[in-house]
Backbone as a chain_set.jsonl record, in Angstrom:
{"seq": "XXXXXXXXXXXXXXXXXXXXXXXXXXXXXXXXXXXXXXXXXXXXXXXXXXXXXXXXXXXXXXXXXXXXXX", "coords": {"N": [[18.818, 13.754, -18.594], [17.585, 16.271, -16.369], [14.781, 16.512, -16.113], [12.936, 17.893, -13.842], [13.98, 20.04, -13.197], [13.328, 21.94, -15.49], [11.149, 24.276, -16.523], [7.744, 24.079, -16.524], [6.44, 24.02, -19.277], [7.976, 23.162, -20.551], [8.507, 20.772, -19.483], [6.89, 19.261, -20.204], [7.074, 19.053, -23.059], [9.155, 18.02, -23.405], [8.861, 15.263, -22.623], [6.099, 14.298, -24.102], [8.027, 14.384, -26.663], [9.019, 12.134, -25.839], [7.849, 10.452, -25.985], [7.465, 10.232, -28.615], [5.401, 11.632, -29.791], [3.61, 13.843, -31.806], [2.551, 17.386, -31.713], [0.216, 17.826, -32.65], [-0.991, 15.303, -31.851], [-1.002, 15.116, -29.559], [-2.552, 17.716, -28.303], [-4.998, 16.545, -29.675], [-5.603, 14.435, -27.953], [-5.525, 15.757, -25.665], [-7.787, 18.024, -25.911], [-7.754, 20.257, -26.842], [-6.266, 23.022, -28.871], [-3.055, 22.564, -31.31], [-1.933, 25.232, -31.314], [-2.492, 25.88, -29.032], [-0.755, 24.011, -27.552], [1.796, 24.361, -28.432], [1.876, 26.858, -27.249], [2.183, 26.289, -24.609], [4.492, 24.791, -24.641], [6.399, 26.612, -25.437], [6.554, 27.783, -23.357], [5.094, 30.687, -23.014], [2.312, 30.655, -22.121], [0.294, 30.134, -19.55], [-0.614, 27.385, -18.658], [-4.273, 26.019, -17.726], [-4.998, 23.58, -14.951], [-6.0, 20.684, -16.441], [-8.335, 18.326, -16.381], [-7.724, 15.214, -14.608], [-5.543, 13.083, -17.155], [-4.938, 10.833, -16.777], [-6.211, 8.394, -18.188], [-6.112, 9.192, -20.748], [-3.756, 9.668, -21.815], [-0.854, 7.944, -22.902], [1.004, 7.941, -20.93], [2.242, 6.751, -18.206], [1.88, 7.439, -14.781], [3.356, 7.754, -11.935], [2.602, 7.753, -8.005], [3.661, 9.323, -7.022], [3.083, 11.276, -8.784], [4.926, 11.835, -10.623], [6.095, 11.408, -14.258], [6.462, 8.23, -15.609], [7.338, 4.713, -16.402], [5.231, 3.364, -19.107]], "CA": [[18.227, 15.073, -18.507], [16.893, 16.454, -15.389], [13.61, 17.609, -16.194], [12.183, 18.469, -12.568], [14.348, 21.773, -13.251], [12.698, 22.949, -16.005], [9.75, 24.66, -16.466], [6.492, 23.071, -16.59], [5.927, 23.591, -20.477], [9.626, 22.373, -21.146], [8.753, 18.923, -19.045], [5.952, 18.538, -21.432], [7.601, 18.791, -24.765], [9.946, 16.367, -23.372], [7.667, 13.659, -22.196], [5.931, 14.471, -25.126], [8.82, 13.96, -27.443], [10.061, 11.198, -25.631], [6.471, 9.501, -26.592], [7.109, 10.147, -30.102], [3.885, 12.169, -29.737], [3.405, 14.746, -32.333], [2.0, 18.539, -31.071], [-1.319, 17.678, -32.813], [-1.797, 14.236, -31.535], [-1.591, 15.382, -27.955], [-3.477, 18.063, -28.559], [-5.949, 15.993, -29.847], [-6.017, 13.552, -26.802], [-6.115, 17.001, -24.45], [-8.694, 18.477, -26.481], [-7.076, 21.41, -27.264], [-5.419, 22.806, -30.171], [-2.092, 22.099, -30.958], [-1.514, 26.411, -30.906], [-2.581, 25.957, -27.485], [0.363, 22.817, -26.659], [2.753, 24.88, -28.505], [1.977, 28.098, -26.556], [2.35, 25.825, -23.398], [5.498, 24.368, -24.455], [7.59, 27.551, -25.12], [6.609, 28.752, -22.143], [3.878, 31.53, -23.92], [1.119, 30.576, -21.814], [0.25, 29.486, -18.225], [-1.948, 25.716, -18.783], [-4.689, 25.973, -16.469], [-5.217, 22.503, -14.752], [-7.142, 20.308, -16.877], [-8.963, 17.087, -15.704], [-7.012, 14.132, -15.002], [-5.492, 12.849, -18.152], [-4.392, 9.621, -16.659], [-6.862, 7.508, -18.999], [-6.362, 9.967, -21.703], [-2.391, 10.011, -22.242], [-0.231, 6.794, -23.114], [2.141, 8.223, -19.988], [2.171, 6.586, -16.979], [2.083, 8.773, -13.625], [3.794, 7.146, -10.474], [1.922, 8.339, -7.093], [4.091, 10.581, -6.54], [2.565, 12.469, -9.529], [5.815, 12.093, -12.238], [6.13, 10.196, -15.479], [6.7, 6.695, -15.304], [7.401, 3.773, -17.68], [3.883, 3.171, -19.33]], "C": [[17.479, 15.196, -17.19], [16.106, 17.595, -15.362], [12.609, 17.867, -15.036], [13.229, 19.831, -12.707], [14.051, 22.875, -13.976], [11.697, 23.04, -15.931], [8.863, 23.869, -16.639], [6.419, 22.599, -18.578], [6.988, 22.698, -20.998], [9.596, 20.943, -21.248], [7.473, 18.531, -19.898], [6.27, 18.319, -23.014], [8.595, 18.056, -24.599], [9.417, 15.242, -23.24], [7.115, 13.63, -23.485], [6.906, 13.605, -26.357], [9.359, 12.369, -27.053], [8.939, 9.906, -25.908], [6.381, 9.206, -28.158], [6.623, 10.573, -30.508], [3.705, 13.118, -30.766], [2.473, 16.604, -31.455], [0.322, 17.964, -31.105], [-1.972, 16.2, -31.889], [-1.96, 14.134, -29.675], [-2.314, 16.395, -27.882], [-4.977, 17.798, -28.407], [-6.191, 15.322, -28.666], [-6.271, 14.619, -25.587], [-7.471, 17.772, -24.758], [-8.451, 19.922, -26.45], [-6.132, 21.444, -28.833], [-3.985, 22.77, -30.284], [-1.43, 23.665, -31.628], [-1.003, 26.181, -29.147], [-0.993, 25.147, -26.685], [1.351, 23.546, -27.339], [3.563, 26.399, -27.834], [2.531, 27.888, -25.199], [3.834, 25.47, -23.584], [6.79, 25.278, -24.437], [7.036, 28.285, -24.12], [5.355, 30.289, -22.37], [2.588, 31.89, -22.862], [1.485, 29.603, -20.589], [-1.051, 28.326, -18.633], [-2.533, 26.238, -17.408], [-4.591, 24.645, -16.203], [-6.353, 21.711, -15.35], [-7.533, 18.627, -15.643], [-8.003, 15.998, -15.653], [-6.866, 13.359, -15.992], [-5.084, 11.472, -18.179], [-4.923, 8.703, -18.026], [-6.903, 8.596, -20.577], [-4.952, 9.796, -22.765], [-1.755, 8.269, -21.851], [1.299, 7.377, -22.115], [1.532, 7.534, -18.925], [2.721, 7.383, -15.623], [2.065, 7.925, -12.107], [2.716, 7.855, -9.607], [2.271, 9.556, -6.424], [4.187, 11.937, -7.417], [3.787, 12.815, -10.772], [5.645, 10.853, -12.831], [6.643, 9.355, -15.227], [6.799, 5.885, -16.724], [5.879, 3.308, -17.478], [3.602, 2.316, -20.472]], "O": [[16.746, 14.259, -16.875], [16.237, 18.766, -15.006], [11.433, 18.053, -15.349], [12.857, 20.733, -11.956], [14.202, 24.072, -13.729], [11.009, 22.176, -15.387], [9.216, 22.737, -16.97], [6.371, 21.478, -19.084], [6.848, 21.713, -21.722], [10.046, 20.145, -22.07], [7.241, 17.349, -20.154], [5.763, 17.574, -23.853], [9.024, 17.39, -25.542], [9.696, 14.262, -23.932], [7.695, 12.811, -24.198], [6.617, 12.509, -26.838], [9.96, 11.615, -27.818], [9.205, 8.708, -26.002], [5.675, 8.416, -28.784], [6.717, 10.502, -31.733], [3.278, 13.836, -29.862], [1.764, 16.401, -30.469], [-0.477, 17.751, -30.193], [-3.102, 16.095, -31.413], [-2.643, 13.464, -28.9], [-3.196, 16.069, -27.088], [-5.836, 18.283, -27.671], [-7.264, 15.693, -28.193], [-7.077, 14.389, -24.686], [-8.188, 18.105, -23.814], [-9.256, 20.642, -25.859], [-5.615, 20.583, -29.546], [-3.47, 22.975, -29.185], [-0.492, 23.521, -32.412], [0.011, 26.243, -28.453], [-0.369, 25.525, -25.693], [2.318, 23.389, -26.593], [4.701, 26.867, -27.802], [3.157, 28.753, -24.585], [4.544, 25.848, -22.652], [7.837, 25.056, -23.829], [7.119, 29.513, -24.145], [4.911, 30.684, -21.293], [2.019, 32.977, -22.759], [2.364, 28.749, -20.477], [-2.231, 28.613, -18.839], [-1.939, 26.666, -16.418], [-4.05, 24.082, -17.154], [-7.507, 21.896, -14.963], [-7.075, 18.188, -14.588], [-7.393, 15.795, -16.703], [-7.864, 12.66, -16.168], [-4.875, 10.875, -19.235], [-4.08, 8.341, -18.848], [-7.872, 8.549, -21.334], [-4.958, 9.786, -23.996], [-2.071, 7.58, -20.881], [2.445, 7.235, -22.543], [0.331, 7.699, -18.709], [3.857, 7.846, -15.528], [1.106, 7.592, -11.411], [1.899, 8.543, -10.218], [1.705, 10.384, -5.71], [4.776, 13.003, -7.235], [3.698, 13.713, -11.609], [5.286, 9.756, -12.402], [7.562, 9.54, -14.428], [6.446, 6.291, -17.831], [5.323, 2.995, -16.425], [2.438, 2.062, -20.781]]}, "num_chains": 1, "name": "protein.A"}
């Protein structure tokens, strides 16, 4: 799958999924509700930029700012 073509919310409900992650349990680790990650993922809603989630999210983030094996 070549998810640098889709949309932003798209490449999150893949990474997401591809974590196993449930809506709520990232949610929970964003601190948001899991309306909010579903509003983001169909596209619904523009995410503002939250705080770096590096230490927050069981994803690893190369330097060049995409997902990585973590």
């Amino acid at each position: 799958m070549d998810s640098d073509r889709l949309p932003v919310g798209r490449r999150v409900a893949y990474w997401r999924g591809r974590r196993r992650m449930s809506q709520q349990v990232f949610a929970d680790r964003l601190g948001k509700s899991k309306n909010w990650v579903d509003k983001v993922e169909r596209v619904e809603l523009v995410a503002r930029p939250l705080p770096p989630a590096r230490n927050r999210l069981p994803i690893a983030v190369s330097p060049a700012g995409r997902p990585g094996r973590g």
